[in-house]
C-alpha positions as CSV (number, residue, x, y, z in Angstrom):
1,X,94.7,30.2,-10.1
2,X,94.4,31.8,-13.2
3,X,91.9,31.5,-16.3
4,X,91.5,32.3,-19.8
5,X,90.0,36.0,-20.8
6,X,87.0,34.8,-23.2
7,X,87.2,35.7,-26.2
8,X,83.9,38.1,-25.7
9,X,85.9,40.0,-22.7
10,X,89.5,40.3,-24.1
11,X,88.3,42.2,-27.9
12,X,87.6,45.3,-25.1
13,X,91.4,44.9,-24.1
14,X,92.3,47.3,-27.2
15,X,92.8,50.5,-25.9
16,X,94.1,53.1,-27.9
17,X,95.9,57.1,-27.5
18,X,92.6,58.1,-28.1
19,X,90.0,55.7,-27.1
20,X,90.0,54.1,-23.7
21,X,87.3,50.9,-23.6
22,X,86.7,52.1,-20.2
23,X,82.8,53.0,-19.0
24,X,82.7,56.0,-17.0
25,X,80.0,56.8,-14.9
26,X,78.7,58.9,-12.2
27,X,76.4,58.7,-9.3
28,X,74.9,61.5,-7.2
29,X,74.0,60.4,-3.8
30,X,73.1,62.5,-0.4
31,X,76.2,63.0,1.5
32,X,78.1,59.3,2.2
33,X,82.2,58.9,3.0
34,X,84.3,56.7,1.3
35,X,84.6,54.6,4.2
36,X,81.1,53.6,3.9
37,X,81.1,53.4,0.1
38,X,84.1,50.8,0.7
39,X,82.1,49.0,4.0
40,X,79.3,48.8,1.7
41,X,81.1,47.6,-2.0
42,X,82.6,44.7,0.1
43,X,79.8,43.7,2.0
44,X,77.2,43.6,-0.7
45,X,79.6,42.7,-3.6
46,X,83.0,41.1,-2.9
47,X,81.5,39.3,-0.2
48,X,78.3,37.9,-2.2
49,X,78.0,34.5,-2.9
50,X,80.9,33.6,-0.6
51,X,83.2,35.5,-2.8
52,X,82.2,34.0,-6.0
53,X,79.5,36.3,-7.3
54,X,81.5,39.3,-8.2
55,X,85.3,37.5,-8.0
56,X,86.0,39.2,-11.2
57,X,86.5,42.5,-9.2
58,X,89.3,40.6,-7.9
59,X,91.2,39.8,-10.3
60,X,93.5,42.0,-12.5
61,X,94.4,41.1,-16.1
62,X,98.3,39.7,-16.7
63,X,99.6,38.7,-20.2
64,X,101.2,36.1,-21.3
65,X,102.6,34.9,-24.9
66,X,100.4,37.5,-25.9
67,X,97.2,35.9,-24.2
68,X,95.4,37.4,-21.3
69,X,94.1,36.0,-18.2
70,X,92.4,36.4,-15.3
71,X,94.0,36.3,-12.0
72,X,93.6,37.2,-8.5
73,X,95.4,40.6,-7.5
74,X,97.9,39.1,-4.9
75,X,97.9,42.8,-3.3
76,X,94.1,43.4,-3.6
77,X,92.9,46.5,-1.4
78,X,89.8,48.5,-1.9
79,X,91.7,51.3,-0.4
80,X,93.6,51.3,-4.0
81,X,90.4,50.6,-5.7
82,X,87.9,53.0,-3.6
83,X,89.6,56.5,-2.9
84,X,88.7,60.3,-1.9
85,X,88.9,62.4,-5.2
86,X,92.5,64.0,-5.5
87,X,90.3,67.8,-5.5
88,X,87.4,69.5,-4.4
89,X,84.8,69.4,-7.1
90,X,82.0,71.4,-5.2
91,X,80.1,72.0,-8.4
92,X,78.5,70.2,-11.5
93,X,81.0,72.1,-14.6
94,X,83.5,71.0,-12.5
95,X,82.3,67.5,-11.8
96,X,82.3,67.2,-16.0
97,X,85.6,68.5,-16.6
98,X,87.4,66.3,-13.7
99,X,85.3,63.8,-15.6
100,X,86.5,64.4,-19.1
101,X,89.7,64.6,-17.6
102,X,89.3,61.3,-16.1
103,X,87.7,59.6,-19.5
104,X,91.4,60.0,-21.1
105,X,93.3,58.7,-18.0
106,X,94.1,54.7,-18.1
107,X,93.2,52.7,-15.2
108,X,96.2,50.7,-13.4
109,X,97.5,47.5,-14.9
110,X,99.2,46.4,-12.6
111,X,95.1,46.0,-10.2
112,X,91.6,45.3,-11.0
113,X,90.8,47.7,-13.7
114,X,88.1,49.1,-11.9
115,X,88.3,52.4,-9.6
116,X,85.4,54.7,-7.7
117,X,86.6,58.3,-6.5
118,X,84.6,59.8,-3.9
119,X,83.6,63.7,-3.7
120,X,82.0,63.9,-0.2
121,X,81.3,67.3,-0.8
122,X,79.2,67.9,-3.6
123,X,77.0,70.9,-4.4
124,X,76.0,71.1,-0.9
125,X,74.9,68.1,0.7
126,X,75.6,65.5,-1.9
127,X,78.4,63.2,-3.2
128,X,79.9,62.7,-6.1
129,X,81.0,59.2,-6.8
130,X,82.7,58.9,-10.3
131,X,83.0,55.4,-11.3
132,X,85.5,53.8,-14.1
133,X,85.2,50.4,-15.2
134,X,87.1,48.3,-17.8
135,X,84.8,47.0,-20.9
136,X,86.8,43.9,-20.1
137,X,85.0,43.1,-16.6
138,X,81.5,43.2,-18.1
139,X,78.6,45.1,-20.4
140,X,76.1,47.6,-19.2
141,X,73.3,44.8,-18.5
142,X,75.5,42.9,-15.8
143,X,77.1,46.5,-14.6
144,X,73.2,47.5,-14.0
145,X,72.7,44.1,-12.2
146,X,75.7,44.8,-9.8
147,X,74.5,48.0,-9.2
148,X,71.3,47.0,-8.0
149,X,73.3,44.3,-5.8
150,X,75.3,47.2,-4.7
151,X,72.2,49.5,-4.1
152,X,69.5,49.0,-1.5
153,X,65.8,48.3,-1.8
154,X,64.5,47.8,-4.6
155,X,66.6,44.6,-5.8
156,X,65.0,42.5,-8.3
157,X,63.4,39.2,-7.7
158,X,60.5,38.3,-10.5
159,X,61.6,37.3,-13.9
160,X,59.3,40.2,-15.4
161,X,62.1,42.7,-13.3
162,X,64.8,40.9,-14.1
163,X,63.3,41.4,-17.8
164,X,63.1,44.9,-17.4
165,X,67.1,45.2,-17.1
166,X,67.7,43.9,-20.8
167,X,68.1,46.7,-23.2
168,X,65.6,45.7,-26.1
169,X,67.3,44.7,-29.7
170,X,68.0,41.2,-30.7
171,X,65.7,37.6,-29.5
172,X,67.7,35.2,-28.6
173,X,67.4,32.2,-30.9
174,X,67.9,28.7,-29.7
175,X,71.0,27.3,-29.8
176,X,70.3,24.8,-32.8
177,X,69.5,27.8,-34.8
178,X,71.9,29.9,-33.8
179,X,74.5,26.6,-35.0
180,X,73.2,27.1,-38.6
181,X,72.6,30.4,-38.8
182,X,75.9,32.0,-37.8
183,X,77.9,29.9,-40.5
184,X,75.4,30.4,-43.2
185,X,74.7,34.3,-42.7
186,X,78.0,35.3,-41.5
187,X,79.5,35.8,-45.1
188,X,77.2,37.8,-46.6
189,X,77.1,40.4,-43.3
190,X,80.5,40.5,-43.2
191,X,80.7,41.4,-46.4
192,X,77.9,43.8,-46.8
193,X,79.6,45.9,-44.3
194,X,82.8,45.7,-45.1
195,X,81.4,47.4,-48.7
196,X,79.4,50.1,-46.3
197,X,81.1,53.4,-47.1
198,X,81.9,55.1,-44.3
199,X,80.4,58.2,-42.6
200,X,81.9,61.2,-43.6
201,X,81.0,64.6,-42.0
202,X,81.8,66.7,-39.5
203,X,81.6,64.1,-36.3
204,X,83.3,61.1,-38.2
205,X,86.3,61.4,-40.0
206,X,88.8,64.0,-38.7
207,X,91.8,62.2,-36.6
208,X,90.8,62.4,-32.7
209,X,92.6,64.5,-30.3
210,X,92.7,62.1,-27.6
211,X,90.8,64.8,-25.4
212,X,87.6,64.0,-23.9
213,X,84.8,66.1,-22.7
214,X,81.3,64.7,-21.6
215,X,77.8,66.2,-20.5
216,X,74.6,65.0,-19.8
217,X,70.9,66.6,-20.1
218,X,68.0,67.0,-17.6
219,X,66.0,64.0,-16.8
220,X,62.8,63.6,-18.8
221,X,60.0,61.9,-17.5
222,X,59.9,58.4,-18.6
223,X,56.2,58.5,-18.8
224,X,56.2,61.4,-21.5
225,X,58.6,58.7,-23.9
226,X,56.1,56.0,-23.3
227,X,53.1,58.2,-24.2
228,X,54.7,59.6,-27.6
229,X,55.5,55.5,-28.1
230,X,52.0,54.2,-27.7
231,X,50.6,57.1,-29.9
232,X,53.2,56.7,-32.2
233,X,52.6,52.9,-32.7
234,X,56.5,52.3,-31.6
235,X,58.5,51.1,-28.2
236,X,60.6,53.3,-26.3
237,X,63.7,52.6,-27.9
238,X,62.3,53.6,-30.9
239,X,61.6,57.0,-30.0
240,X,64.6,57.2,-28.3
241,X,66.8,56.4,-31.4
242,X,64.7,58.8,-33.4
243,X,65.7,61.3,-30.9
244,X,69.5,61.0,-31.0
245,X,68.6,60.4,-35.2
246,X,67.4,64.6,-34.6
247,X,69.5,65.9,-32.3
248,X,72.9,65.0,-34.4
249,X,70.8,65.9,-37.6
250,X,70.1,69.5,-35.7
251,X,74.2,69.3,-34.8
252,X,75.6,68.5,-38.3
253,X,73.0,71.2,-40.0
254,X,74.5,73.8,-38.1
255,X,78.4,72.5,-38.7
256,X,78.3,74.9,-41.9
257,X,74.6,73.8,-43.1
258,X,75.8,70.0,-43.2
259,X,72.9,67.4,-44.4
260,X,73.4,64.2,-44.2
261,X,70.8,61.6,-45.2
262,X,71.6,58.9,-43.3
263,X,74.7,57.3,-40.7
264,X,75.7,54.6,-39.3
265,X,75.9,54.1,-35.5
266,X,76.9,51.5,-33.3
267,X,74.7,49.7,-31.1
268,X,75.3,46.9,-28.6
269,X,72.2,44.3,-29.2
270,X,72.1,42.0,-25.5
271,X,72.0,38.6,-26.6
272,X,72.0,36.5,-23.5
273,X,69.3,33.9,-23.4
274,X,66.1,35.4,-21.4
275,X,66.6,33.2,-18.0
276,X,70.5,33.3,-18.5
277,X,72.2,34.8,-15.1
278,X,73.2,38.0,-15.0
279,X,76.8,37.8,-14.1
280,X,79.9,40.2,-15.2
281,X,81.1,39.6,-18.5
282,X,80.0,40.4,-22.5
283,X,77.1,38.7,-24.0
284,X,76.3,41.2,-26.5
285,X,76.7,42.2,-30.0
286,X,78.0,45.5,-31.9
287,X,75.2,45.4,-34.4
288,X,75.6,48.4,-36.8
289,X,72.5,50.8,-37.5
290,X,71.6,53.1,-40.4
291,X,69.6,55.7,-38.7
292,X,67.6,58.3,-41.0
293,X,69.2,61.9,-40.7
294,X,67.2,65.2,-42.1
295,X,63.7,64.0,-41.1
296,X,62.0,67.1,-39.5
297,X,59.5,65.8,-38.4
298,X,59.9,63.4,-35.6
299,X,56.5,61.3,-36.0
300,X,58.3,60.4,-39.5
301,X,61.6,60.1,-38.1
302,X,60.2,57.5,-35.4
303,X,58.0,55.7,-37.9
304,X,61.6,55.2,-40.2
305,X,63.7,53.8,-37.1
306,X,60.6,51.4,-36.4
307,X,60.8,50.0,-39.7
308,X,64.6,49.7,-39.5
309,X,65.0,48.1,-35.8
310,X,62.0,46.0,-36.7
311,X,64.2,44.5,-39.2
312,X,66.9,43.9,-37.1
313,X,64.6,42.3,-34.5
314,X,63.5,40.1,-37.2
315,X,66.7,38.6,-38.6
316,X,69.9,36.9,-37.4
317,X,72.5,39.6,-37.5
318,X,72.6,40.3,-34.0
319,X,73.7,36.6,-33.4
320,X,75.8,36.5,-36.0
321,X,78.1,39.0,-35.7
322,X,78.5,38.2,-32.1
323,X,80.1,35.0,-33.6
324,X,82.1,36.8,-35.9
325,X,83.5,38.8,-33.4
326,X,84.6,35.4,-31.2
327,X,85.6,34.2,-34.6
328,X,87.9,36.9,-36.1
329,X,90.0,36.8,-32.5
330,X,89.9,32.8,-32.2
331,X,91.4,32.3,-35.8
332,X,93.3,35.3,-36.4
333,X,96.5,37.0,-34.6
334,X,95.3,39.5,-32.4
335,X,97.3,42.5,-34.5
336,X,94.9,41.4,-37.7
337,X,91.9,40.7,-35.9
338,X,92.2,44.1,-34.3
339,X,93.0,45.5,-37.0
340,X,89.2,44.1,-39.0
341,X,87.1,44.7,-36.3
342,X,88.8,48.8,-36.2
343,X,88.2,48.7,-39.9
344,X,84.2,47.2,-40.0
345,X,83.7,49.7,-37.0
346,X,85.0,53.4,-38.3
347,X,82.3,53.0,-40.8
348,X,80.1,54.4,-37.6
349,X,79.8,57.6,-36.4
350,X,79.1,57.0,-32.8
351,X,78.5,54.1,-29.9
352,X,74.8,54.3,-28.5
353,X,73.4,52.2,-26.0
354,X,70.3,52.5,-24.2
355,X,69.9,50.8,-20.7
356,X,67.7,50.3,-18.4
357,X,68.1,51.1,-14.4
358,X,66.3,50.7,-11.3
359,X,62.9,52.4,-11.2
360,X,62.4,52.4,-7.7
361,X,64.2,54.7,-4.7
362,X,67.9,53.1,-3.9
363,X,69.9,53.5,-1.9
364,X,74.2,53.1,-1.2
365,X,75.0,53.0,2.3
366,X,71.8,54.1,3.4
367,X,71.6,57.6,1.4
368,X,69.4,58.1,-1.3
369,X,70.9,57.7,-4.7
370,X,69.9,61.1,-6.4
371,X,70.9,60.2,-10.1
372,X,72.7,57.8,-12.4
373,X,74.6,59.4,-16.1
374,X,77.4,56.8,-17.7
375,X,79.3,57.0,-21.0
376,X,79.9,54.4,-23.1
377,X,83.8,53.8,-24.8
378,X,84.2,54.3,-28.4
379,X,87.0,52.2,-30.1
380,X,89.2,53.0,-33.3
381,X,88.7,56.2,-34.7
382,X,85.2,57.3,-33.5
383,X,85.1,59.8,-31.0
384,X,81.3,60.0,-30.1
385,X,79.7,58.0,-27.5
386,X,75.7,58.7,-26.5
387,X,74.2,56.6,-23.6
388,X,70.9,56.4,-22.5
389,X,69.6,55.8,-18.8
390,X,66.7,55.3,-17.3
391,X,66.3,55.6,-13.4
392,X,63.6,56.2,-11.1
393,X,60.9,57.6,-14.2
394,X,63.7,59.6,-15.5
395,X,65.6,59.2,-18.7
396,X,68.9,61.1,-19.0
397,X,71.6,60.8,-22.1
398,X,75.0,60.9,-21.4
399,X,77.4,62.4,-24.1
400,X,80.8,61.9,-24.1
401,X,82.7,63.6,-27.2
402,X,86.8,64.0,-28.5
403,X,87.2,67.4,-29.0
404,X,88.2,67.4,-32.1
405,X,84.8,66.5,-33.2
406,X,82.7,68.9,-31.0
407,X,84.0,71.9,-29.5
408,X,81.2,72.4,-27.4
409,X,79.4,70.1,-26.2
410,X,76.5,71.9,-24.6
411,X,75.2,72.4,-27.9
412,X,74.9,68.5,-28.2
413,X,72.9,68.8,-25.2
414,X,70.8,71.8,-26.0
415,X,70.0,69.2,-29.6
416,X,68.7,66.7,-27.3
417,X,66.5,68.9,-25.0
418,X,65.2,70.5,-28.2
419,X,64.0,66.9,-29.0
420,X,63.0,66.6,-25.9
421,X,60.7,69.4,-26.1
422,X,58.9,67.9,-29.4
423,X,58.0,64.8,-27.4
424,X,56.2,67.1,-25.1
425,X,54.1,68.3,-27.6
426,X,53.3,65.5,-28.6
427,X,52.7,63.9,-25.2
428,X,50.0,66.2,-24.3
């Protein structure tokens, strides 16, 4: 049987030369096969639910008259969709550049556009497992509830936890409201961005190379984050924006003394209902945000993204571009709609998203999961992507970056640490 991509999943099925919509990720766990990585992906997930659950990783993507649907790979084999890596990657720099490598690659068509490649023998006695997912099968909040379905221990099973997986951003309004207020605010949205001018500087506007490298920094200590927040007045998302507001600031001062006053990124806004279930699939919105750039100080820096996402928490525009989005590809051909929503977003200089993992100890197969980093797809013409994760106290941001844009990007890093290092000072 097959069924209808929504609307919500197919606008990620608009890959480009130089922008996959493919999430990349990687987990670090003690030493595990890919045997058991497989034993364990289809007894905790494919099997879940009597096959219903997670069906989706299934099911590959077939066109036809230009429409896509869902339907269930005839030749489906996790021995295609769970392999060994094709080299020995024995050490972190070259865990990133198989990685980056891997970021520019496109996934099979012809399967599920999923894959996990398996380094048994990582740094010692670790594993690598580098995992590529199409934006098409689902967003970062269900992604983080199949991985706890996948992990051990730990699962979920209040409403507060379940809670605690939904990046903050947009309330969701109740259904009546959200019926008036799409049609009544959606004009005047779209058409105060469309009028945005777009970023201009060093990490927006030169054409991309296609050529992907990606980092990640040390973990942080959630509790640090949460101390600068409460002293601060502000929630952890807050301080976290304010953070990648400095360390792209500190980046573009130092691309030939570069100040910019302000840009634009973009930043998925969950929008599912709070009690909704957390299955695979897109429920959230692309909500553009003008952060400040040039603030020194990060106490003022913090205080001007409070002000800004308490605005956005405050009004419809998370909602309402959500419909826009389902409207633009319901109404138009897909080459125009495309075409908008490319336009409306390379007014941004990057993708960031923030999300929430598990807290506790996990586990895959019975080993200890040792750390989470993921890195979120860009589309059209911007070629920076910054994702935050918590896990287990820590906080780590993931950086993924065309080269064209940023020739190193250990000096993105070193921005972040540096910022990093304030909220230490402040912490204490």
């Amino acid at each position: 049987m097959r069924q209808r991509v929504a609307g919500r999943d197919a606008i990620w099925l608009q890959d480009s030369a130089s922008n996959l919509m493919v999430i990349n990720a990687v987990f670090i766990t003690d030493r595990v096969g890919v045997d058991e990585v497989r034993e364990a992906f289809q007894r905790r997930l494919l099997d879940a639910g009597e096959g219903r659950t997670y069906a989706r990783f299934r099911h590959r993507v077939i066109w036809e008259h230009g429409q896509p649907w869902w339907e269930e790979d005839p030749e489906f084999d996790l021995t295609r969709q769970i392999i060994a890596a094709p080299e020995p990657i024995p050490t972190t720099e070259a865990l990133r550049r198989f990685v980056g490598r891997e970021a520019a690659r496109p996934l099979p068509e012809d399967r599920p556009r999923w894959q996990l490649q398996v380094v048994p023998d990582f740094e010692g006695e670790g594993t690598a497992i580098v995992g590529r997912l199409h934006h098409c099968i689902g967003d970062g909040v269900s992604l983080v509830a199949a991985i706890f379905a996948l992990m051990e221990e730990e699962i979920p099973t209040t409403t507060a936890e379940r809670r605690a997986l939904r990046p903050g951003g947009g309330v969701p309004r109740k259904s009546w409201v959200n019926a008036l207020a799409i049609p009544l605010a959606a004009p005047g949205v779209l058409i105060r961005r469309m009028l945005w001018r777009a970023d201009r500087h060093a990490l927006h506007g030169p054409p991309l190379a296609g050529e992907k490298q990606v980092a990640w920094t040390e973990p942080m200590d959630i509790d640090l984050i949460k101390d600068a927040k409460n002293l601060l007045g502000a929630t952890v998302n807050d301080v976290l924006m304010a953070c990648v507001s400095g360390a792209l600031s500190r980046f573009l001062q130092r691309q030939g003394g570069e100040l910019v006053k302000q840009f634009h990124v973009s930043m998925p806004v969950n929008i599912r209902p709070p009690n909704a279930p957390l299955e695979l699939g897109n429920r959230f919105a692309a909500v553009p945000l003008q952060l400040p750039a040039g603030i020194a100080a990060l106490t003022e820096r913090v205080a001007a993204v409070k002000a800004r996402m308490d605005a956005l928490k405050r009004s419809v525009e998370p909602i309402v571009v959500y419909g826009i989005q389902g409207a633009l590809l319901r109404v138009l051909p897909q080459g125009v709609s495309r075409g908008l929503i490319d336009f409306l977003a390379n007014k941004c200089t990057a993708v960031v998203t923030n999300v929430p993992g598990p807290q506790g100890t996990v586990r895959l197969a019975g080993r200890r999961v040792r750390s989470m980093v993921f890195w979120v797809p860009q589309r059209a013409r911007i070629g920076l992507g910054i994702s935050i994760l918590s896990f287990a106290g820590k906080v780590q941001v993931g950086i993924i970056a065309d080269r064209s844009l940023v020739a190193d990007v250990d000096e993105m890093v070193r921005d972040f640490e540096a910022e990093f290092e304030v909220l230490r000072t402040i912490s204490r």
